[in-house]
C-alpha positions in Angstrom: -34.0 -73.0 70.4 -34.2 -76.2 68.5 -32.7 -75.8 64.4 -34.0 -77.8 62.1 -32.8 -78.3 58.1 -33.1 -75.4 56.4 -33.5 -77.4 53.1 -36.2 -79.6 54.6 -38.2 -76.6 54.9 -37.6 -75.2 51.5 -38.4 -78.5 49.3 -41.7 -78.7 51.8 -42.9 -75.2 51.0 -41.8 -75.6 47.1 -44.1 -78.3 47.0 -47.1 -76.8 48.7 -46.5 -73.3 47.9 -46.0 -73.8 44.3 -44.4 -70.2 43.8 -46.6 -68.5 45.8 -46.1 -64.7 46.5 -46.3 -62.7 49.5 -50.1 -62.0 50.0 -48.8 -58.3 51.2 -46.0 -56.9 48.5 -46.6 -60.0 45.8 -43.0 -60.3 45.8 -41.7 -63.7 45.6 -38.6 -63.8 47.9 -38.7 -65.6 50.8 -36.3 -66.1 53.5 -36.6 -69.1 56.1 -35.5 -69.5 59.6 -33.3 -72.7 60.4 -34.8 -72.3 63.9 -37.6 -73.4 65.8 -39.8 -70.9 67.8 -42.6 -71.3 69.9 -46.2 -69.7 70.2 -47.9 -69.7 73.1 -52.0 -69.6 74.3 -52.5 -66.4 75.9 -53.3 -66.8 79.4 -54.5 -63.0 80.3 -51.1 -61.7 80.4 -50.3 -64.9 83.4 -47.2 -66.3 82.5 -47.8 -69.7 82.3 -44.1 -72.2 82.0 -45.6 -75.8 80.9 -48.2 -78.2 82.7 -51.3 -79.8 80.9 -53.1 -76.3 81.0 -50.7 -74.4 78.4 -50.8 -75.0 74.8 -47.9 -74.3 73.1 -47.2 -74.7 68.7 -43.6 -75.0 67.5 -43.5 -72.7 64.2 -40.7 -72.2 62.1 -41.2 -68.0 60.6 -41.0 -67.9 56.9 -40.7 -64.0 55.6 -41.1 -61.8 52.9 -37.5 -60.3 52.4 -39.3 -57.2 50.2 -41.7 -55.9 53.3 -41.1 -57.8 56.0 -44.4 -59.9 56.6 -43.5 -63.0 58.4 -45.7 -66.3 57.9 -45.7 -69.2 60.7 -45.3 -72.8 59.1 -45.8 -75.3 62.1 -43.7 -78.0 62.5 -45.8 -80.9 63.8 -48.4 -81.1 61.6 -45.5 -80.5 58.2 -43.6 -83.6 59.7 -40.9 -81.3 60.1 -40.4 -81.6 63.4 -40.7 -85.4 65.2 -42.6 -85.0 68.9 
C-alpha cells in the first residue's frame, strides 16, 4: 500500500470540510489513514488484476472514531496523490 502525508490530508479536509460532523453520530472526531487503498469496479464477482478493462480509484478512508462510519476521500482528483 502506498502512504501518503497524513497532514496533507488533514489541512485538505479542514479546508473543505469546514468542521463538518459525521452525517451518522454528528460527532466531530475523525481519524485519517496515512495509507492509500484501492476500490475496484465490480466485475460479477470475476477477479479482474489490471488491463484497460478494470477501473480502479485510489481512496484514502477517513472515519468517524464515535461509530465507526468510514468516508472515502479520493486521491486523484484532491491532488493528493500524483498519477
Amino acid at each position: 500500500m502506498k502512504k501518503i502525508d497524513s497532514n496533507e490530508i488533514i489541512n485538505f479536509l479542514n479546508s473543505k470540510w469546514q468542521g463538518s460532523t459525521c452525517p451518522m453520530c454528528h460527532a466531530g472526531n475523525w481519524n485519517v489513514s496515512n495509507k492509500v487503498f484501492e476500490l475496484r469496479e465490480f466485475n460479477n464477482g470475476d477477479l479482474v488484476i489490471g488491463g484497460p478493462s478494470s477501473a480502479i480509484t485510489p481512496v484514502v478512508p477517513v472515519t468517524c472514531s464515535n461509530c465507526g462510519n468510514t468516508i472515502f476521500i479520493n486521491v486523484l482528483s484532491t491532488g493528493l496523490l500524483k498519477e
